[in-house]
N, CA, C and O atoms as a GROMACS GRO file, in nm:
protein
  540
    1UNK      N    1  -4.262   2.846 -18.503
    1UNK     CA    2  -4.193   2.851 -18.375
    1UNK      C    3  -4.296   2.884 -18.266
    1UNK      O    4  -4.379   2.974 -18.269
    2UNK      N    5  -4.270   2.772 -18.146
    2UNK     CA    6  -4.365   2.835 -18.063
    2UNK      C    7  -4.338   2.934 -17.944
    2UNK      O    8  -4.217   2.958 -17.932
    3UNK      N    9  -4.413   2.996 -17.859
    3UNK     CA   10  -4.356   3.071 -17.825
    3UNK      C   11  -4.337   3.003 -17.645
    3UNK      O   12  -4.436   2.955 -17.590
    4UNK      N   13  -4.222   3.008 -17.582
    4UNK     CA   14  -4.220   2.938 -17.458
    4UNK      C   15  -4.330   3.002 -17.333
    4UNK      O   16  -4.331   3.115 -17.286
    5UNK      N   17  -4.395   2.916 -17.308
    5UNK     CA   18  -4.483   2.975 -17.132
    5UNK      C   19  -4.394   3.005 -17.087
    5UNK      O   20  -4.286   2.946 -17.087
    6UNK      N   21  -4.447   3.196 -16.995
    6UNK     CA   22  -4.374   3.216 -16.900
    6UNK      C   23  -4.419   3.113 -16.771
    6UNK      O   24  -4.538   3.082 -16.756
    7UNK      N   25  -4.345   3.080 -16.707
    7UNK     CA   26  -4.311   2.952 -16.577
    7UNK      C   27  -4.333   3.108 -16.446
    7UNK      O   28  -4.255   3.203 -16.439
    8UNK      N   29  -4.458   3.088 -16.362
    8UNK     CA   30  -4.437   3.081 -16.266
    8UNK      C   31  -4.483   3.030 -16.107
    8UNK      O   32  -4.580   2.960 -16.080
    9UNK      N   33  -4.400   3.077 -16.030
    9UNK     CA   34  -4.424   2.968 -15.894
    9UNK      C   35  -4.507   3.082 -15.832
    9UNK      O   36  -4.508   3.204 -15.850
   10UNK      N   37  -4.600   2.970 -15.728
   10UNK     CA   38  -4.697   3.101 -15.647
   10UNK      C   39  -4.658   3.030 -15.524
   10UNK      O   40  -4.651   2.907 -15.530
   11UNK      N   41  -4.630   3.094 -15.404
   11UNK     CA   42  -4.616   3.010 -15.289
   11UNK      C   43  -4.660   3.104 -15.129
   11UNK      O   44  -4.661   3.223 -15.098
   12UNK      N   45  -4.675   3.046 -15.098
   12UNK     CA   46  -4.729   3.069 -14.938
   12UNK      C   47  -4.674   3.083 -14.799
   12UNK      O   48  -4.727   3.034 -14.699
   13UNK      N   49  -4.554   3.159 -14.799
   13UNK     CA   50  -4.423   3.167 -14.710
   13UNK      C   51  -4.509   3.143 -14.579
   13UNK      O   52  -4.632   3.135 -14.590
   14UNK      N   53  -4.456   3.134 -14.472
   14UNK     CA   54  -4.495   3.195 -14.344
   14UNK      C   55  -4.558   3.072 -14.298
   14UNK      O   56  -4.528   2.956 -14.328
   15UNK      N   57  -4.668   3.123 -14.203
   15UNK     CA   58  -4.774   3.022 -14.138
   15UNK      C   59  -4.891   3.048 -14.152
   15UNK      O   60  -4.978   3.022 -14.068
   16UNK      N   61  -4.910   3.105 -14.266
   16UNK     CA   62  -5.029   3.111 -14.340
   16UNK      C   63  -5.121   2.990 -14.353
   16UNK      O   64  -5.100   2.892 -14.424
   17UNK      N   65  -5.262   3.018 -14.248
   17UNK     CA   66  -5.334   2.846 -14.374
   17UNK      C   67  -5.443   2.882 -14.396
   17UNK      O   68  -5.548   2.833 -14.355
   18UNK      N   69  -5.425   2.981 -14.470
   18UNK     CA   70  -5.568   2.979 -14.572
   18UNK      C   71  -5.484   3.052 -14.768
   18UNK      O   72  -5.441   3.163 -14.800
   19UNK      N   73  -5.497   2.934 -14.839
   19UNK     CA   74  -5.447   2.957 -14.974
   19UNK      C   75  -5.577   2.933 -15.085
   19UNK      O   76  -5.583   2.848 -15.174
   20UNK      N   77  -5.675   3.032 -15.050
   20UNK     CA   78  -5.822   3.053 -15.177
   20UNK      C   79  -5.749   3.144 -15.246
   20UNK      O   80  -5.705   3.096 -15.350
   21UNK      N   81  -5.710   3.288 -15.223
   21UNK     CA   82  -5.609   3.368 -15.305
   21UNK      C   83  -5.517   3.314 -15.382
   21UNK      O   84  -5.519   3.308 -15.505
   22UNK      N   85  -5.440   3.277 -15.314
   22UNK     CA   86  -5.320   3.166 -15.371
   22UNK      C   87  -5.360   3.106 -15.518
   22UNK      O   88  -5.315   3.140 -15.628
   23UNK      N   89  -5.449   3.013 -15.489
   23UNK     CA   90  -5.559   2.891 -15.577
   23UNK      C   91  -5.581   3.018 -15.710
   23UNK      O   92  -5.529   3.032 -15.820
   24UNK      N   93  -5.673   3.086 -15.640
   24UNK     CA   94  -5.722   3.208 -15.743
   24UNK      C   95  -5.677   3.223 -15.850
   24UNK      O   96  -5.727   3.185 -15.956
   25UNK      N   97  -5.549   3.296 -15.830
   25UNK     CA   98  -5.465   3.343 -15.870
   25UNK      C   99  -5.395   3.278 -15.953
   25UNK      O  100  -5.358   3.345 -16.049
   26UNK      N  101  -5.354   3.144 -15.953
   26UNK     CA  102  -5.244   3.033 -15.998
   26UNK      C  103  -5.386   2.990 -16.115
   26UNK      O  104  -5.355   2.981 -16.234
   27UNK      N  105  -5.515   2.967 -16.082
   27UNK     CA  106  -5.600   2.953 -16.233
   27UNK      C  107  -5.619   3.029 -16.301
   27UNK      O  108  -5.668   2.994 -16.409
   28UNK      N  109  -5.591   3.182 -16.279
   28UNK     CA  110  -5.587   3.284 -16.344
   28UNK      C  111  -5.512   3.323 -16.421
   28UNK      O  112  -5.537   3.407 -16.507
   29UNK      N  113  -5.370   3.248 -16.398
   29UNK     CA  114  -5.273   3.280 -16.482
   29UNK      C  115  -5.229   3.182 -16.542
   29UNK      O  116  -5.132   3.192 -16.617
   30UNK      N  117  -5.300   3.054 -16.518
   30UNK     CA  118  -5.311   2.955 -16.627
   30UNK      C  119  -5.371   2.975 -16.737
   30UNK      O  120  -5.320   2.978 -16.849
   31UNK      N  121  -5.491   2.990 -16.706
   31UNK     CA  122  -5.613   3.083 -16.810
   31UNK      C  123  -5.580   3.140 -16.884
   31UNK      O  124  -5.616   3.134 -17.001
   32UNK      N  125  -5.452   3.258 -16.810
   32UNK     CA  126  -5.327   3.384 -16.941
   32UNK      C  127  -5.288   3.306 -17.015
   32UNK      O  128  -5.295   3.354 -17.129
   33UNK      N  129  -5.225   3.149 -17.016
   33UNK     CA  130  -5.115   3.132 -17.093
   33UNK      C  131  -4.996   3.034 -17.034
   33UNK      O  132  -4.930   2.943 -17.083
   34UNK      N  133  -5.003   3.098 -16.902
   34UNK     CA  134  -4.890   3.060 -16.807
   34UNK      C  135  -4.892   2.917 -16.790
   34UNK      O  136  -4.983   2.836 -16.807
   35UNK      N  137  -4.738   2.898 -16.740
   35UNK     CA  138  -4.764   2.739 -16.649
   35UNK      C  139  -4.740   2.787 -16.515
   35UNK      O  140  -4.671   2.888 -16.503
   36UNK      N  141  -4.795   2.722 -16.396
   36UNK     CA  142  -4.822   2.764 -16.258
   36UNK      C  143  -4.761   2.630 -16.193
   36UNK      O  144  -4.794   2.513 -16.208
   37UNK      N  145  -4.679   2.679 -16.128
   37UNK     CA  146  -4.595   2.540 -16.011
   37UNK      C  147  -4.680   2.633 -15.890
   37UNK      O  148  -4.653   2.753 -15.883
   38UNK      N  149  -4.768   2.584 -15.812
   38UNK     CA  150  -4.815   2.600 -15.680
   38UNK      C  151  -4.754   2.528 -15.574
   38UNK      O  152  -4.766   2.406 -15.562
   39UNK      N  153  -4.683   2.606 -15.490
   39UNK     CA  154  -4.639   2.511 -15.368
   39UNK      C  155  -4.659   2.445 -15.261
   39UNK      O  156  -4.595   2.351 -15.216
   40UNK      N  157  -4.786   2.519 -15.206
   40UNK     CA  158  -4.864   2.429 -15.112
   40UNK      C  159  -4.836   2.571 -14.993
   40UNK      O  160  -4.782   2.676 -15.027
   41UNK      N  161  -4.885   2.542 -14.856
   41UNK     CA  162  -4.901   2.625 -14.750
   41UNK      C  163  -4.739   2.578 -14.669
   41UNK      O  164  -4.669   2.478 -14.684
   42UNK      N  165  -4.726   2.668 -14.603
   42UNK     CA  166  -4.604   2.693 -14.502
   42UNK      C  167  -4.471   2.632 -14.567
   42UNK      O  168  -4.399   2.540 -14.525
   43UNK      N  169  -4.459   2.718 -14.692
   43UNK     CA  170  -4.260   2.746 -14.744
   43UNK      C  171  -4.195   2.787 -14.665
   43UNK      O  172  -4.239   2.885 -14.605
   44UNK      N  173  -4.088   2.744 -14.634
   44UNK     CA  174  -4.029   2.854 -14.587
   44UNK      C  175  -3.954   2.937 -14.721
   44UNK      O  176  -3.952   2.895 -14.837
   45UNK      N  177  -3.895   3.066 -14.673
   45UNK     CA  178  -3.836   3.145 -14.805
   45UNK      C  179  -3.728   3.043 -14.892
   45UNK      O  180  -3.723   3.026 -15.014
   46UNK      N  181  -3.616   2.958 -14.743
   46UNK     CA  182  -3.531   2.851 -14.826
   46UNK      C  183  -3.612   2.802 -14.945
   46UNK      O  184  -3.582   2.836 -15.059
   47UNK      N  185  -3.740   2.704 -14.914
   47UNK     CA  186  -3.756   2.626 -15.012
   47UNK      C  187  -3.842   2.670 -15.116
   47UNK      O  188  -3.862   2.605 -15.218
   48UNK      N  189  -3.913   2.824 -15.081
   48UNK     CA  190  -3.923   2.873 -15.242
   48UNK      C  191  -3.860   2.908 -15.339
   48UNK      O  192  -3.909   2.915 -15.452
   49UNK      N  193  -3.715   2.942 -15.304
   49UNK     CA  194  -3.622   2.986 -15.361
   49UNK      C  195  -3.555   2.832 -15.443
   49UNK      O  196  -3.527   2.823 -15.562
   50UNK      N  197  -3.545   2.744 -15.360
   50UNK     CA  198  -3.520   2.630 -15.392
   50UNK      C  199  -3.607   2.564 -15.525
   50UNK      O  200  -3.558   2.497 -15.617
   51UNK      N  201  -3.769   2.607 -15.506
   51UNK     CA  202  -3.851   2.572 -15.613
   51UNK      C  203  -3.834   2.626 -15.730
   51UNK      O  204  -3.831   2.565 -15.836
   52UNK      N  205  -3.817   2.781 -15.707
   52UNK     CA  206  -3.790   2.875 -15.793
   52UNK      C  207  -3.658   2.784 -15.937
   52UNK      O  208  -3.677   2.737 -16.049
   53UNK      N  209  -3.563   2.798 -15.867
   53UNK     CA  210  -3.456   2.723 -15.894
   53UNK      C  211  -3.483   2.600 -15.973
   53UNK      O  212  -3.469   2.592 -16.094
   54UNK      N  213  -3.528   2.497 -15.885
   54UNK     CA  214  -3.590   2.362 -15.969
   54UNK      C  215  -3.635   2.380 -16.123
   54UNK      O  216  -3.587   2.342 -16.230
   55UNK      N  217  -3.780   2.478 -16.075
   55UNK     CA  218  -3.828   2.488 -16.159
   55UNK      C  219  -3.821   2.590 -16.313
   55UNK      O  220  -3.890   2.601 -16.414
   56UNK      N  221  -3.703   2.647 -16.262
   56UNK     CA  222  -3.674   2.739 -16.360
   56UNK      C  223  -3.773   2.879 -16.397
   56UNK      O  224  -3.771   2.951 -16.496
   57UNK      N  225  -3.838   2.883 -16.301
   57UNK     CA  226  -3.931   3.036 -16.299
   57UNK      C  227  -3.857   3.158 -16.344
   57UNK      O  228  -3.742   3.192 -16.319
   58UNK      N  229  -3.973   3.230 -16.434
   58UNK     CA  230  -3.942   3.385 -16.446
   58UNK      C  231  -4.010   3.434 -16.344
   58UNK      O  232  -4.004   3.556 -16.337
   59UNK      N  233  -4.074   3.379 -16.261
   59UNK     CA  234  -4.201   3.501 -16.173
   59UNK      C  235  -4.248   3.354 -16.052
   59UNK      O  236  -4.292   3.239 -16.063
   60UNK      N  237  -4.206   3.446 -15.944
   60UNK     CA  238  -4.227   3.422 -15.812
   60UNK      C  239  -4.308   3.524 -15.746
   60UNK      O  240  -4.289   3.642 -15.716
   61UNK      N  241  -4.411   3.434 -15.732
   61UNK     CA  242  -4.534   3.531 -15.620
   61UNK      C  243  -4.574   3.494 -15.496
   61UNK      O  244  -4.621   3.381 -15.480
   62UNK      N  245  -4.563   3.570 -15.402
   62UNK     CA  246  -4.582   3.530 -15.297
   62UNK      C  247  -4.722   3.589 -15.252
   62UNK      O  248  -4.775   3.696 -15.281
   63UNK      N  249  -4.768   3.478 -15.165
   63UNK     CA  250  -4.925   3.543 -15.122
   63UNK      C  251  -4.898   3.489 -14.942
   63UNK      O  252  -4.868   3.385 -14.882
   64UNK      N  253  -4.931   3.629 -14.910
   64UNK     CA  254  -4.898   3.659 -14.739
   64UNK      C  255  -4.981   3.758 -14.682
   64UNK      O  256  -4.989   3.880 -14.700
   65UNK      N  257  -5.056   3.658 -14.590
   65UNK     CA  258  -5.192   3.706 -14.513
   65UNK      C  259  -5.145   3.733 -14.366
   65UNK      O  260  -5.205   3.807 -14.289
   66UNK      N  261  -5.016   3.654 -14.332
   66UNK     CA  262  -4.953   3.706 -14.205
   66UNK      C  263  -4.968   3.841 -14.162
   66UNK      O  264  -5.049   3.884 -14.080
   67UNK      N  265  -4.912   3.881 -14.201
   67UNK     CA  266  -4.894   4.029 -14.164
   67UNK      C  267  -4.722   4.003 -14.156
   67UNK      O  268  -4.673   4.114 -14.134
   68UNK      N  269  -4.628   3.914 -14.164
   68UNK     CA  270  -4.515   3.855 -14.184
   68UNK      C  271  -4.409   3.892 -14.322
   68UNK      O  272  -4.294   3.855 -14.345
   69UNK      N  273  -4.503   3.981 -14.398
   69UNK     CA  274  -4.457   4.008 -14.522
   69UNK      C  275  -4.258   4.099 -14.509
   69UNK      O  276  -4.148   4.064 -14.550
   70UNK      N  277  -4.313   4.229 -14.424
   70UNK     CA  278  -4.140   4.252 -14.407
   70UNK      C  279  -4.041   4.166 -14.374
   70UNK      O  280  -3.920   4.172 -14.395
   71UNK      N  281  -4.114   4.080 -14.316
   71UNK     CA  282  -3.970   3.987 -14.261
   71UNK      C  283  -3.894   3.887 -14.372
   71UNK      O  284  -3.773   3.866 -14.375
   72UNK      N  285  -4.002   3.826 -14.466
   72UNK     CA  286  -4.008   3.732 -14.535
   72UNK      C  287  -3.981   3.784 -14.646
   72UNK      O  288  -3.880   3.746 -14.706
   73UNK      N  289  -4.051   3.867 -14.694
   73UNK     CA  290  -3.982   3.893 -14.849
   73UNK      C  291  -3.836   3.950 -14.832
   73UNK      O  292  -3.758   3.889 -14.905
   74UNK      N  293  -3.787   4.033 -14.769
   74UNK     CA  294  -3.639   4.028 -14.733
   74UNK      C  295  -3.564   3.942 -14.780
   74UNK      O  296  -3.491   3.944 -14.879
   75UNK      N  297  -3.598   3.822 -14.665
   75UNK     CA  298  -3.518   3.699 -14.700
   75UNK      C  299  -3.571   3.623 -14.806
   75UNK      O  300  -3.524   3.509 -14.808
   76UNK      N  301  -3.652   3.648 -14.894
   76UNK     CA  302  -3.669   3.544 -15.010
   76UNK      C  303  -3.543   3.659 -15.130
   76UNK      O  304  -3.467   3.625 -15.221
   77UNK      N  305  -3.566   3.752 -15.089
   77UNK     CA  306  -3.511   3.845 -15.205
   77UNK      C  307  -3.320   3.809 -15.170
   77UNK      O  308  -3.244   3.805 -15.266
   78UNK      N  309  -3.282   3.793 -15.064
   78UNK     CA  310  -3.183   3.804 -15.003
   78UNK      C  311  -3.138   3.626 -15.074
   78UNK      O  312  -3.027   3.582 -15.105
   79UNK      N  313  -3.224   3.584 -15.078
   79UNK     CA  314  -3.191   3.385 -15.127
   79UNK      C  315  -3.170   3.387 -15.282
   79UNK      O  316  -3.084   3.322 -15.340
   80UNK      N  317  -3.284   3.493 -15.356
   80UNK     CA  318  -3.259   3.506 -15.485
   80UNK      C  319  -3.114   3.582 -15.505
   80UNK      O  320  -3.016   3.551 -15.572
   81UNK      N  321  -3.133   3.653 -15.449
   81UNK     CA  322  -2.983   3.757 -15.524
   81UNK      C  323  -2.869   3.605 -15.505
   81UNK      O  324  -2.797   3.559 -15.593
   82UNK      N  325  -2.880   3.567 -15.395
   82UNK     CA  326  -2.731   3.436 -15.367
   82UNK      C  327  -2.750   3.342 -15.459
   82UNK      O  328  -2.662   3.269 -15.503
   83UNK      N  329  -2.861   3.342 -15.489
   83UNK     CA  330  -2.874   3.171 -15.637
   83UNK      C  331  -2.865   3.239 -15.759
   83UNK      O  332  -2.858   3.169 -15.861
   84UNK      N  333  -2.864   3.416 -15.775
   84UNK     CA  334  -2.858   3.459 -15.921
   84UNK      C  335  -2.988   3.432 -15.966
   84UNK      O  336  -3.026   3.361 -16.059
   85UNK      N  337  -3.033   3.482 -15.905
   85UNK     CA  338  -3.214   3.468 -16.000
   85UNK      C  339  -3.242   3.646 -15.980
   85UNK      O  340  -3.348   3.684 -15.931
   86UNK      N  341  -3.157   3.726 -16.015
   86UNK     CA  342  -3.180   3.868 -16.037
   86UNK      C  343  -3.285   3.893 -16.141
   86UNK      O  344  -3.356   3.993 -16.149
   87UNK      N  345  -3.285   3.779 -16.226
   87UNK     CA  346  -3.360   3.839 -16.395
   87UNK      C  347  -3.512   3.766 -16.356
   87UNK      O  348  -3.591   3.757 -16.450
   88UNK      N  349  -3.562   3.708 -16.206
   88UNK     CA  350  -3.705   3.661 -16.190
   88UNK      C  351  -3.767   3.752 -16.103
   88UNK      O  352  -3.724   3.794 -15.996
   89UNK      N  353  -3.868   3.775 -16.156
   89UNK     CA  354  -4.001   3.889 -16.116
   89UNK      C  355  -4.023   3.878 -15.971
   89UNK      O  356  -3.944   3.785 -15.955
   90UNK      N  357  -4.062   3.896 -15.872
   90UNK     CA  358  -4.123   3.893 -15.794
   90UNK      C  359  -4.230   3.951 -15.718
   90UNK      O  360  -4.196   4.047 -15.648
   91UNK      N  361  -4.374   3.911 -15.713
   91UNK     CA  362  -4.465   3.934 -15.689
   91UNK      C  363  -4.516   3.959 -15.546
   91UNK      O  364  -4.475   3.876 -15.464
   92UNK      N  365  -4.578   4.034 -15.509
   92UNK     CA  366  -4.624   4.013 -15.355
   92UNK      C  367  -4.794   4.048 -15.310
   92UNK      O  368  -4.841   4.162 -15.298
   93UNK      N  369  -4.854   3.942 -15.294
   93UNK     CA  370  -5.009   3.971 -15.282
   93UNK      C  371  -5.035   3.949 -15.165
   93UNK      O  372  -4.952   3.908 -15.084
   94UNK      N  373  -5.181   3.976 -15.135
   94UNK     CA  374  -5.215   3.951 -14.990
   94UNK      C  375  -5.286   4.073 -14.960
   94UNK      O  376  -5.358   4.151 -15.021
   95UNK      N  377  -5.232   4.061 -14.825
   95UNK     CA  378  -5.303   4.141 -14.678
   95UNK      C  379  -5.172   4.217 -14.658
   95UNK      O  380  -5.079   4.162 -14.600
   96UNK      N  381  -5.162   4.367 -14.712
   96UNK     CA  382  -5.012   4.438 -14.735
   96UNK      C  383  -5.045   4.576 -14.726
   96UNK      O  384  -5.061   4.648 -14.825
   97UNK      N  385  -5.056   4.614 -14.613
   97UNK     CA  386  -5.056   4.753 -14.544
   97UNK      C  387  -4.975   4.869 -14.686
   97UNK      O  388  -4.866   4.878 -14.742
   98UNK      N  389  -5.107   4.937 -14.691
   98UNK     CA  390  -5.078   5.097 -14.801
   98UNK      C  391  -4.884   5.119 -14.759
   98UNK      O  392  -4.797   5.111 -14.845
   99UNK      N  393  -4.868   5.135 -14.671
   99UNK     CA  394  -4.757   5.200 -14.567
   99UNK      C  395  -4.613   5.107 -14.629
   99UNK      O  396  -4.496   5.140 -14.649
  100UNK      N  397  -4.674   5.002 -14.643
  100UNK     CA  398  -4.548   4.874 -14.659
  100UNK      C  399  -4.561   4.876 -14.754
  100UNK      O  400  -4.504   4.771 -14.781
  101UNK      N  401  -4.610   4.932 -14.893
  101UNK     CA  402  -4.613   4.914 -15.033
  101UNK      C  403  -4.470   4.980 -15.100
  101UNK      O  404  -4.397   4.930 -15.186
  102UNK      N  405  -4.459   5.085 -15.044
  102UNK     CA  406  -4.330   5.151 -15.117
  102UNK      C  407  -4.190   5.070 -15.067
  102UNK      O  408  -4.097   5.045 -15.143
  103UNK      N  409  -4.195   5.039 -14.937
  103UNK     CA  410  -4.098   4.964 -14.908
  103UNK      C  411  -4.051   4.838 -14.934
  103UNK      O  412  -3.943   4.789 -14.900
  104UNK      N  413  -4.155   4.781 -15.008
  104UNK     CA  414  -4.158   4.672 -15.041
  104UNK      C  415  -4.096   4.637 -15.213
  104UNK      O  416  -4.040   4.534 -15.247
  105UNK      N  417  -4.128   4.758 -15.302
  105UNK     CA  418  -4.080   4.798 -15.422
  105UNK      C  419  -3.955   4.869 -15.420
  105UNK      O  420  -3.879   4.881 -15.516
  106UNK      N  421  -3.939   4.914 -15.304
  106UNK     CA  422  -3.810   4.946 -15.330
  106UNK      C  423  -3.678   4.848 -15.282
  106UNK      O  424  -3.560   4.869 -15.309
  107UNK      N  425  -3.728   4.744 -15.210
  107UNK     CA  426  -3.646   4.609 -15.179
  107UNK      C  427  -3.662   4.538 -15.351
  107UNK      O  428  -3.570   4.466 -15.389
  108UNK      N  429  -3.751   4.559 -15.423
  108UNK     CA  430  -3.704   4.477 -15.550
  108UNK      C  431  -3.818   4.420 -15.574
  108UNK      O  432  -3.828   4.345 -15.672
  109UNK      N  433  -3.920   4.442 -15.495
  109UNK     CA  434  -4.073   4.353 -15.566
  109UNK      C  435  -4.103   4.398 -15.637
  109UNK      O  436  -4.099   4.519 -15.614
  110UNK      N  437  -4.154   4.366 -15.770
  110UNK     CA  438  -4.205   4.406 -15.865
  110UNK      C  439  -4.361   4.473 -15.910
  110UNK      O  440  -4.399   4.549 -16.000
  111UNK      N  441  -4.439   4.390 -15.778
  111UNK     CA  442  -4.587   4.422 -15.792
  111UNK      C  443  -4.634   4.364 -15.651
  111UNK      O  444  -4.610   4.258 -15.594
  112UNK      N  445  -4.718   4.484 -15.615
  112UNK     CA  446  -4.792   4.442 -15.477
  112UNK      C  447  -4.942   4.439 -15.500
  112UNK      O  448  -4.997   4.548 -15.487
  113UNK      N  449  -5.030   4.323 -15.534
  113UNK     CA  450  -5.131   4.353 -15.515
  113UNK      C  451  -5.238   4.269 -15.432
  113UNK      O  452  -5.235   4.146 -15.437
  114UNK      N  453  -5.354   4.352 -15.339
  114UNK     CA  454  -5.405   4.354 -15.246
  114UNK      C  455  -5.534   4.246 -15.301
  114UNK      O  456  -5.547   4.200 -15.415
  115UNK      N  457  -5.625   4.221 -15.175
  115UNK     CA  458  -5.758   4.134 -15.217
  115UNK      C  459  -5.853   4.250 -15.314
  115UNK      O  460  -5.877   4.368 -15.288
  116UNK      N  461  -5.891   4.178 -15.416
  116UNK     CA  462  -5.956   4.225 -15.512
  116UNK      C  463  -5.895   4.263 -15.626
  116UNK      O  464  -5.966   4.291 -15.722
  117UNK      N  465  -5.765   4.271 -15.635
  117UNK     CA  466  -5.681   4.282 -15.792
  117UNK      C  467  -5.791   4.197 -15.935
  117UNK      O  468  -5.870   4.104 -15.948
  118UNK      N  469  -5.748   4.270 -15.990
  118UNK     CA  470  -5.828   4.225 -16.126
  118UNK      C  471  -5.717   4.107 -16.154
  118UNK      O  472  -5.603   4.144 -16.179
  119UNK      N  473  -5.743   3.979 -16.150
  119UNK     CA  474  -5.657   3.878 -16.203
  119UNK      C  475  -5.611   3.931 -16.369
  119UNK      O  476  -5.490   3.923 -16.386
  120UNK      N  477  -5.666   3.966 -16.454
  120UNK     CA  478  -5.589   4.019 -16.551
  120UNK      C  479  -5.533   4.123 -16.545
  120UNK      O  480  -5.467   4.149 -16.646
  121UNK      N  481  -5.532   4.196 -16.466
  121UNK     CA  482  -5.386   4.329 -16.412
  121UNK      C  483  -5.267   4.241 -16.389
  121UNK      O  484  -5.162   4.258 -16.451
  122UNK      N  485  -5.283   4.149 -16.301
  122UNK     CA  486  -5.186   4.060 -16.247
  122UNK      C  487  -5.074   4.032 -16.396
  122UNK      O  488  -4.960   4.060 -16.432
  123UNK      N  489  -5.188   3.962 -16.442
  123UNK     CA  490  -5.120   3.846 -16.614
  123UNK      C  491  -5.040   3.943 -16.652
  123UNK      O  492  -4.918   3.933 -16.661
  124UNK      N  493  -5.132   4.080 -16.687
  124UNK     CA  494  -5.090   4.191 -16.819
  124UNK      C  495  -4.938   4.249 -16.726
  124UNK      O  496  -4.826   4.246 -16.777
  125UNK      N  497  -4.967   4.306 -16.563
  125UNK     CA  498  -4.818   4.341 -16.516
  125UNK      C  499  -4.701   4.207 -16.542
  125UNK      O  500  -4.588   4.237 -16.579
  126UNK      N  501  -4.730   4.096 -16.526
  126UNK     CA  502  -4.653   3.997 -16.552
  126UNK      C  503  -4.607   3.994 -16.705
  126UNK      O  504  -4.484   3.998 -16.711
  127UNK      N  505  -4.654   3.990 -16.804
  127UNK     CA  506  -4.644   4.002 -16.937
  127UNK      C  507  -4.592   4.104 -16.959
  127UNK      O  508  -4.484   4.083 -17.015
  128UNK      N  509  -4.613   4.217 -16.943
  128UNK     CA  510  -4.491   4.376 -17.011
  128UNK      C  511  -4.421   4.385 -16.964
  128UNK      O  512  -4.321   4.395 -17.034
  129UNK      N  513  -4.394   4.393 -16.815
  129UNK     CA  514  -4.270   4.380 -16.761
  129UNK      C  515  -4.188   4.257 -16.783
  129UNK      O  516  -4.068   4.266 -16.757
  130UNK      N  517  -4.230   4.155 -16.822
  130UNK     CA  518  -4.114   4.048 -16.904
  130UNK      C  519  -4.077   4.100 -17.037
  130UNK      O  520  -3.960   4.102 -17.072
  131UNK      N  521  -4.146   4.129 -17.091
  131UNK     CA  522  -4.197   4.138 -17.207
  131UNK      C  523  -4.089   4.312 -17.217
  131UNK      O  524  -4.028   4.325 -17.323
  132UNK      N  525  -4.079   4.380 -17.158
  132UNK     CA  526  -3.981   4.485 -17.124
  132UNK      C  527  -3.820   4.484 -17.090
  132UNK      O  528  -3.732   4.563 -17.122
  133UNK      N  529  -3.816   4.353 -17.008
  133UNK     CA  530  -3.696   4.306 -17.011
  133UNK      C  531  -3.634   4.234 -17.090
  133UNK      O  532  -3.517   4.199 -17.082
  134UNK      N  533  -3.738   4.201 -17.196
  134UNK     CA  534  -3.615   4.108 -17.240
  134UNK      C  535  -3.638   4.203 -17.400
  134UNK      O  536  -3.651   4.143 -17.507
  135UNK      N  537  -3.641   4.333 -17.390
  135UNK     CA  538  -3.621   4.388 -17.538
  135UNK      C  539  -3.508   4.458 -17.554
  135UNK      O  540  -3.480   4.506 -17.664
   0.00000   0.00000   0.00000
């Protein structure tokens, strides 16, 4: 029996246009194991949620250099709860003020991490915390 890739989407809300992080990140967790749907620059929250959906993701990450992050993860979290995607991860990387970290976990993100994360912190938080939920 094999064992299924966790599926996830990395996307670029806002008006962000620079996605090297983004890129990074999405070969990094190919590398884990993963399959990576990358969405390209300027989602709006509708159509990540929409991808999410398509694609059947456990783990949605968002990478936001705006400074746009309160506004946006809100409403991506606010799109998931309405489509029932309660049981998918959500990630938040970037450019994310110390200050906005707690507030941001306590709206329901799962992991905030900043430029320079060890891409295998990323995989391994992605992996136990699935890997936690579904025991």
């Amino acid at each position: 029996m094999t064992e299924e890739k966790i599926r996830v989407l990395i996307a670029k809300p806002g008006l962000d246009g620079h996605d090297r992080g983004a890129k990074v990140i999405a070969r990094a967790l190919r590398d884990a194991g993963m399959e990576v749907i990358y969405t390209g620059l300027r989602q709006t929250p509708e159509m990540i949620v929409e991808a999410a959906l398509q694609e059947d993701v456990q783990v949605i990450g968002l990478s936001i250099l705006s400074g746009a992050h309160m506004a946006l993860v809100p409403r991506v979290i606010e799109l998931m709860q309405a489509e029932g995607l309660d049981d998918v991860l959500l990630l938040v990387g970037g450019i994310i003020p110390d200050e906005d970290v707690s507030a941001l976990v306590d709206m329901g993100v799962s992991g905030v991490f900043g430029p320079g994360t060890n891409t295998e912190a990323i995989a391994r938080h992605i992996q136990t915390t699935l890997a936690a939920a579904h025991s």
